[in-house]
Structure formats: structure tokens, C-alpha cells
N, C-alpha and C positions, 0 to 999 in steps of 0.2 A: 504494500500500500504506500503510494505515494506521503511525504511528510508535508505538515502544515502549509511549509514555507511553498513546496514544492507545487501544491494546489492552487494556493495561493497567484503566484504567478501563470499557472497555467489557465486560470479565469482572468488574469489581467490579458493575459496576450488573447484568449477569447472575446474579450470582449474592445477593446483596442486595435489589435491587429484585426480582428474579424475571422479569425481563424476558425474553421466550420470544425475541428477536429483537431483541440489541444490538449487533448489528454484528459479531460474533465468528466466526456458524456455521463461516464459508467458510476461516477461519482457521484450523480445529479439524480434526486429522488425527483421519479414521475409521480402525477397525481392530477384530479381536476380533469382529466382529458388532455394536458399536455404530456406528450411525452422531453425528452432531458435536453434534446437541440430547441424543442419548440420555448423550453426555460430558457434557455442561451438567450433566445431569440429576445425574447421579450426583458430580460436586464440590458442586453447590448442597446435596444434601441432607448431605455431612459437612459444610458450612461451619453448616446450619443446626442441625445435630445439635451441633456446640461448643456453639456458641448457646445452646443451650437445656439442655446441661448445665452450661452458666459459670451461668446464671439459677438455675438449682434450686439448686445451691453456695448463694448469696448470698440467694434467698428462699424456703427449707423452712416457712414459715409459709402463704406467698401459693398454693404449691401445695399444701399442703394443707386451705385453704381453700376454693380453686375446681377442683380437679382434676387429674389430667393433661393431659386433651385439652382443656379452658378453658386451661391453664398455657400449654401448648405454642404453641395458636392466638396466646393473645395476645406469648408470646417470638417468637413469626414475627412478626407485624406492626409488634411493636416494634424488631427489628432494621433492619426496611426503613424505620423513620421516626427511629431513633435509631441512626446506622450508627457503629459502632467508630471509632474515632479515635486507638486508640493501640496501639501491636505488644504490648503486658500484656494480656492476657484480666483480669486482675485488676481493668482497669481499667473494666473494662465493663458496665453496669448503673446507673449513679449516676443516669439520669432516668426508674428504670422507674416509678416512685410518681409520677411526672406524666404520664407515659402512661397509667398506667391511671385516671388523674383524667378524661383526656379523651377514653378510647377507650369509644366508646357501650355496647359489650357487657360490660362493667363497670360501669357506669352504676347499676344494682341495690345492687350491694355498694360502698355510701359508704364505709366506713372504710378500704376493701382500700390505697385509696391510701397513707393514713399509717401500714399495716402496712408497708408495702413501703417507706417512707421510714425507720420504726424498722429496718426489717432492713438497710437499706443503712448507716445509722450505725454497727449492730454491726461489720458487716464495717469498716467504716475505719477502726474503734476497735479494731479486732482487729489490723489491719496498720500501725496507726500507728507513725511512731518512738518511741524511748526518749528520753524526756530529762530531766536531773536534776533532783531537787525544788528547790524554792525553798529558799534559803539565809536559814535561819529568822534568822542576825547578821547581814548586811546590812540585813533588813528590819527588825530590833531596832533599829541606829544610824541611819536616818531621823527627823529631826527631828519630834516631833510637827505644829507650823504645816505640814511639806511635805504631811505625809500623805494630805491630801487632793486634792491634786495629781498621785498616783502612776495609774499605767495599768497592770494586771494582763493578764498573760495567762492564756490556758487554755491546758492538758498538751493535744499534738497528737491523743492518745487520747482527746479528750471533746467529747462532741456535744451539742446539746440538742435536744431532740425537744417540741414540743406537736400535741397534738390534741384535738379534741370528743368524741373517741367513746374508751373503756377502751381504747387497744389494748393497754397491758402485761398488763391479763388473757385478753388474747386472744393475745398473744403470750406467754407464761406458758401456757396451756393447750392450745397447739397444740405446747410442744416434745417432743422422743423420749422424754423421760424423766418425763414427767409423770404421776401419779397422784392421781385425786380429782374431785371434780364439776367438768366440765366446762362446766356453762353460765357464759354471758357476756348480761351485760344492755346493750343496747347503749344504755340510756337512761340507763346509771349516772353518767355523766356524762365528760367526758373528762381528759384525759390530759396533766400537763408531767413532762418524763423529763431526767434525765443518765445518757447513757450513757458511761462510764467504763473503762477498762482497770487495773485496780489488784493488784497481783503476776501479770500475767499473765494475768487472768482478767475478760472485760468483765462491768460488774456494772451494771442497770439499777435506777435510783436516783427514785424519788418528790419531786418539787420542789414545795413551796408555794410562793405566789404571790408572797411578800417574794422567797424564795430566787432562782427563775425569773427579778424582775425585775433582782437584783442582777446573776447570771450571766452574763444576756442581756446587760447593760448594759456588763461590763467586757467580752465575748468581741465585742463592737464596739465597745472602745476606747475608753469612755467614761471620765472617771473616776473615782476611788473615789469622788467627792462626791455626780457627777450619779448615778452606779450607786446609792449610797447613799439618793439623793432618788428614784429612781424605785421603789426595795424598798421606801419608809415610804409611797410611794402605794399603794403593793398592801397592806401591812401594818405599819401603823404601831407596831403593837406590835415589832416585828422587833430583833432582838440582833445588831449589825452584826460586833461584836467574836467573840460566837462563833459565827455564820456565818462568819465571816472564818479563824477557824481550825481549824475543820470542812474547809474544802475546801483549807486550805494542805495541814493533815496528812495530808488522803485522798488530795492528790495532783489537787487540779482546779487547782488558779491554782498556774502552774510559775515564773512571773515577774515579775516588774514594773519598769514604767519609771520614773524621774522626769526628765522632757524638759529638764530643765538639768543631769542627771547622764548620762544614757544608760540601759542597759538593766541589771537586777542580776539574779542568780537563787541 
């Protein structure tokens, strides 16, 4: 007799992979008029039916882009190649935007992928924690000579998003509440986003190319120097001082280090 453990997984690959014949049948008491595949049957489809209602939750854009029965097909498939990992449903979804990069019946709609990477940002920015802004006097009595030394963080609420293709217009005119011309030019050009949580409320934010490079720069730890030499490559005209305090007071840079002092905020 197969052990616990061993059951155990062989009803997860049943009902995930879709496996007709995982070792389980003989296992499965009939009854009711069901026989042990027709039991399979009927847990596989609640398991996939979560599935595919945790997905719509998290991307009300991507289905109403491609459908219900495209949406569906592909939340099936993507379960069986990106299987759950953690007891949160909450937690589940964070590689649909690379699945639909490489699942061939997608293939047609290029941009779908980095919709579904913008929607997935929203949501983490939506469930991110709280945490206090930056403490405008600690960072006033830094030494000017250190300050370029210092390593900023970004609020756990802020993501940044690029792509080639509009998607904020496209994610903009696909939401419930929208009214007004509809069309999207997908040749308009693409897309760098901060997306934000600011009182409560995620707010998708248009980045130029200084700004992106700075943001990018310190949310991988770089420091304000190199961040600062990589935003005068994108845009040399660029205003570091109020960039800098643009995104302290909105609430994107929640901290900063200096690595002979430790961490301030």
C-alpha cells in the first residue's frame, strides 16, 4: 500500500496535471453511483474552478481581452505548468505574464503578456504592507560629501513596470468604469509605469526615461550616485533634487541607507 505522503501527491498530480491514471483509482471509495475516476472527476473540476476564479480576481483586463473560454483554456494549462506553491490563493498567479509569453495560442496577442505583468503588480501593490515614510530630519542631517553614498529604498507598495507596447491605455480602457473612445494604437509606442499605493489607493504613474533610470537604479540598490549617473544617461537635462523629492513626498523611496551608519527612515 502506497504511504501517506505517496497518495498524497499522486491526487495532487490527478488532479493538476489531469492525469486520468495516477495511481489513486483503487484507492478511491465508490459510492452514490459514482464510480473512483467519476470522484477524480468531480474534485479536479472544483480544484480547477478556484483556479480560474483566483485568475479573473487578479486579471479582469487579460479576460476581457481574450474571453472567457481563451481565459479559462489558458488558466487550465497554466495551473498544470505553474502549480501552487503556497496554502494563500493570494499567492497565486505571479508567473501568468510568462506563460502567456510562451504558451503558443497567445502567440497572436504580443502585448497580453505585459498586461498581465501590469495586473499582477497592481494586485501586490494593493496587498503590500504599510510602512512609514521616510523621515524627511534624518535625511536633512546627512552630510552633504555622504550623500552620494546613500542606498534608497522603494515603499513595498511600488513596482515598476516597462513595456513596448501602450499597455496603460489599454489597461485604462478595458477597466469597469470607463467611458470614452476606446481605441488603442498599439504602434503608439510603449510603456515605463510606477505603480504605487498612495492613501490606499494604487495609482499608475507615467515614468520618463531620467525618472525610470533613476528608480530602477536605487530599487536594485544602487547608489544615489551611480542611480544619478545612469538618469543623466537617459536624460541629461534631468532635476535630480526634484525628482528626489517628488517621490520622497509621494511616498516611493520609504528609506535609505548609508553603509557606515545603517539603515534611516
Amino acid at each position: 500500500m502506497p504511504s501517506l505522503p505517496e497518495l498524497q501527491t499522486a491526487f495532487a498530480r490527478a488532479m493538476i496535471e489531469r492525469a486520468e491514471d495516477a495511481g489513486i483509482a483503487e484507492w478511491i471509495v465508490s459510492g452514490r453511483g459514482l464510480d473512483a475516476q467519476a470522484r477524480i472527476a468531480v474534485y479536479r473540476n472544483n480544484v480547477l474552478s478556484n483556479y480560474r476564479a483566483a485568475l479573473r480576481e487578479v486579471y479582469p483586463v487579460v479576460l476581457a481581452l481574450t474571453g472567457q473560454s481563451f481565459f479559462h483554456r489558458a488558466a487550465d494549462t497554466y495551473v498544470s505548468r505553474y502549480p501552487s506553491r503556497s496554502g494563500d490563493l493570494n499567492d497565486f498567479g505571479g508567473e501568468f505574464g510568462d506563460f502567456l509569453a510562451e504558451w503558443e495560442p497567445a502567440a497572436q496577442l504580443a502585448y497580453l503578456p505585459d498586461v498581465a505583468r501590469l495586473e499582477w503588480a497592481v494586485e501586490c501593490v494593493l496587498h503590500a504592507m504599510e510602512i512609514p515614510p521616510l523621515d524627511l530630519s534624518t535625511l536633512a542631517a546627512v552630510l552633504p560629501e555622504e550623500l552620494p553614498a546613500l542606498r534608497f529604498g522603494l515603499h513595498p507598495a511600488a513596482r515598476i513596470i516597462r513595456s513596448p507596447y501602450p499597455i496603460l491605455r489599454i489597461w485604462q480602457v478595458n477597466q469597469s468604469d470607463y467611458s470614452g473612445d476606446q481605441s488603442v494604437r498599439l504602434d503608439a509606442g510603449g510603456d515605463a509605469l510606477l505603480v504605487v499605493r498612495r492613501n490606499g489607493a494604487v495609482e499608475l504613474e507615467s515614468l520618463q526615461p531620467g525618472a525610470l533610470a533613476l528608480l530602477r537604479g536605487l530599487a536594485t540598490d544602487h547608489t544615489l550616485a551611480q542611480a544619478h549617473a545612469a538618469a543623466l544617461d537617459a536624460d541629461p537635462a534631468l532635476d535630480l533634487t526634484a525628482l528626489l523629492q517628488q517621490h520622497i513626498l509621494g511616498g516611493t523611496l520609504v528609506a535609505f541607507r548609508n553603509d557606515r551608519q545603517g539603515v534611516a527612515t
